[in-house]
ChimeraX commands (.cxc) that place a marker at each C-alpha (Angstrom):
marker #1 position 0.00,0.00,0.00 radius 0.5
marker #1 position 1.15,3.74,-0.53 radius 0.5
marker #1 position 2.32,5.45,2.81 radius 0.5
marker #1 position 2.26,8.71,0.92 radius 0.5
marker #1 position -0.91,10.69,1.76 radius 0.5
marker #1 position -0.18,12.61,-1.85 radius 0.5
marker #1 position -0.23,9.69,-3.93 radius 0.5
marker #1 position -3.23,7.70,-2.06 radius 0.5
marker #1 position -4.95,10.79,-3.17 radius 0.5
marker #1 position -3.90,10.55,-6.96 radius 0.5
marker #1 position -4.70,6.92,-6.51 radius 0.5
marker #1 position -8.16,7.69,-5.25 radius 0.5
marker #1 position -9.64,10.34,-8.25 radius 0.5
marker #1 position -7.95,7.71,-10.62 radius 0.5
marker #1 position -9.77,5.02,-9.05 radius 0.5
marker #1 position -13.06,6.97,-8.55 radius 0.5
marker #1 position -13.27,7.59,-5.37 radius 0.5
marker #1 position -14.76,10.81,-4.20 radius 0.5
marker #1 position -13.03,13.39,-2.17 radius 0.5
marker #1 position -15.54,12.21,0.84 radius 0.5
marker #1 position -13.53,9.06,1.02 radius 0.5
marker #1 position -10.61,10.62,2.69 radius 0.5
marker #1 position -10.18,8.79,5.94 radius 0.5
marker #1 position -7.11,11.30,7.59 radius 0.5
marker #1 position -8.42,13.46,10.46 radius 0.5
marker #1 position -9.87,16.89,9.49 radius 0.5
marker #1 position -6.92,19.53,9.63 radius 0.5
marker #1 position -3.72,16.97,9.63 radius 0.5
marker #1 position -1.26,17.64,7.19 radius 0.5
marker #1 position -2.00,14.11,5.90 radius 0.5
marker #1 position -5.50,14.86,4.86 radius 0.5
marker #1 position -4.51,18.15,3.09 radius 0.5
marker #1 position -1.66,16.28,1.18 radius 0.5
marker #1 position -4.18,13.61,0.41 radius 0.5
marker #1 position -6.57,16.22,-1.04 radius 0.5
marker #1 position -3.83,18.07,-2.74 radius 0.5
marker #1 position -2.75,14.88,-4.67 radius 0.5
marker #1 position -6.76,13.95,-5.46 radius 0.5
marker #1 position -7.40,18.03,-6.60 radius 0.5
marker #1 position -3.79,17.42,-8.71 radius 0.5
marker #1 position -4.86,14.48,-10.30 radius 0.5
marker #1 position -8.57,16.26,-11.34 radius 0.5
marker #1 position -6.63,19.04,-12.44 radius 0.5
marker #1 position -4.58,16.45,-14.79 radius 0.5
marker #1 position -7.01,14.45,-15.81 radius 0.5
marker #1 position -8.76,15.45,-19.64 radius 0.5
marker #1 position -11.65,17.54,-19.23 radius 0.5
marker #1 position -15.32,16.23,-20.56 radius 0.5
marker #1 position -18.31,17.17,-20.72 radius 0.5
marker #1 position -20.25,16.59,-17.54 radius 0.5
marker #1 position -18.68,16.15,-13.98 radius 0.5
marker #1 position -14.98,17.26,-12.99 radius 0.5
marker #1 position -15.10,13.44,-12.59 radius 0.5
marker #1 position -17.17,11.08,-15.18 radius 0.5
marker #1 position -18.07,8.64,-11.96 radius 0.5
marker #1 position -19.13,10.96,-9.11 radius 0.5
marker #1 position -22.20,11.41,-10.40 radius 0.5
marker #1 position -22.77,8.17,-11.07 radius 0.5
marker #1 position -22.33,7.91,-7.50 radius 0.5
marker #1 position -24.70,10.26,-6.43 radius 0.5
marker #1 position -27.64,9.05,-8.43 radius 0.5
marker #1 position -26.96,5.75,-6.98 radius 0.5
marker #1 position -26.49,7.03,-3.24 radius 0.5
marker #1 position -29.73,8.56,-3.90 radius 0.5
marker #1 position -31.64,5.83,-4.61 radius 0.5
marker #1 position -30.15,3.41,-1.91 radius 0.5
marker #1 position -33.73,3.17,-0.19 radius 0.5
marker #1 position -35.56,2.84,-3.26 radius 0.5
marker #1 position -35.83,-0.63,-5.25 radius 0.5
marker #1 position -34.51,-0.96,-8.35 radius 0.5
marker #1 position -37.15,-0.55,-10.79 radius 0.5
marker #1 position -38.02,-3.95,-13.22 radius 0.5
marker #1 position -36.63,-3.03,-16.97 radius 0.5
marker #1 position -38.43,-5.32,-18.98 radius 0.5
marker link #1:1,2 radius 0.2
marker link #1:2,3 radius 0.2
marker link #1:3,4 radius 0.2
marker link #1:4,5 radius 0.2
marker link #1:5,6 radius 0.2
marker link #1:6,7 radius 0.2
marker link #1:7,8 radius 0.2
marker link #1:8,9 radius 0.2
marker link #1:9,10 radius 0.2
marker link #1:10,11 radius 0.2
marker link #1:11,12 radius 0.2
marker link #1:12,13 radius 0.2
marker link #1:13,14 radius 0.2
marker link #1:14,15 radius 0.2
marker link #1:15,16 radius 0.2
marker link #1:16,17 radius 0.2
marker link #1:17,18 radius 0.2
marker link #1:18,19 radius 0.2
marker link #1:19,20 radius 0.2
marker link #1:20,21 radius 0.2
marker link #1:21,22 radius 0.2
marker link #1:22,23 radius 0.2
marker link #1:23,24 radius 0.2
marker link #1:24,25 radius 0.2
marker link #1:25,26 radius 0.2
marker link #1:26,27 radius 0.2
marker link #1:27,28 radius 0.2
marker link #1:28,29 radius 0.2
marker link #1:29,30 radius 0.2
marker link #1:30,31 radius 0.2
marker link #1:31,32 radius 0.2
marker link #1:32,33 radius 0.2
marker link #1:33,34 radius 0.2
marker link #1:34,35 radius 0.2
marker link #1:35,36 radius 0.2
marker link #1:36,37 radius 0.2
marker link #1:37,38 radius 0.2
marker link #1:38,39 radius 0.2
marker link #1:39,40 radius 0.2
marker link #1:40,41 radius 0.2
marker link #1:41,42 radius 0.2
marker link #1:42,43 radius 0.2
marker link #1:43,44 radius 0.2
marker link #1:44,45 radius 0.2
marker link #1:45,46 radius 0.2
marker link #1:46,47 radius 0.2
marker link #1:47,48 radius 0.2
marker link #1:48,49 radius 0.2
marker link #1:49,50 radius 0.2
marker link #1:50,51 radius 0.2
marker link #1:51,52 radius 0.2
marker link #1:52,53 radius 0.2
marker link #1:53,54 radius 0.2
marker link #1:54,55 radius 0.2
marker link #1:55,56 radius 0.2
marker link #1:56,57 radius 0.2
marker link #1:57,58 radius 0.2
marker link #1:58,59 radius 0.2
marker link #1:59,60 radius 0.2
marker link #1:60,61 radius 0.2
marker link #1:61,62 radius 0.2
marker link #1:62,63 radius 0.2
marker link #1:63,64 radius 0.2
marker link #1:64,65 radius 0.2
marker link #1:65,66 radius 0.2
marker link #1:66,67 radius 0.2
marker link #1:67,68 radius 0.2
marker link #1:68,69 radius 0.2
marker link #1:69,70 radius 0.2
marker link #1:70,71 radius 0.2
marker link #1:71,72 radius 0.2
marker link #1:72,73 radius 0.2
marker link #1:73,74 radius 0.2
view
């Protein structure tokens, strides 16, 4: 695993985790290195249309609808 808070951040946008899953303690240096790296990789990554980041939507629509049931497609 990476030990550097910077590069768990990178690692995190690239893997599509939000911002929200940072884990370090509000106000440590290691959470604001871990958001620096996650804002530098956003900042590197191509831009699209839609989100800063094609999956966090994704994400939200589905957080939204955790207490709903899936609806039958037939």
């Amino acid at each position: 695993m990476t030990t550097d808070a910077r590069q768990q951040g990178r690692l995190a946008f690239v893997n599509n985790h939000p911002m929200s899953s940072c884990r370090y303690p509000v106000g440590s240096d290691l959470r604001a290195n871990w958001m620096a790296g996650w804002q530098a990789a956003q900042n590197a990554a191509p831009k699209g249309g839609g989100a800063s980041h094609p999956g966090l939507m994704a994400d939200a629509r589905r957080a939204a609808g955790v207490d709903r049931p899936a609806a039958h497609e037939s």
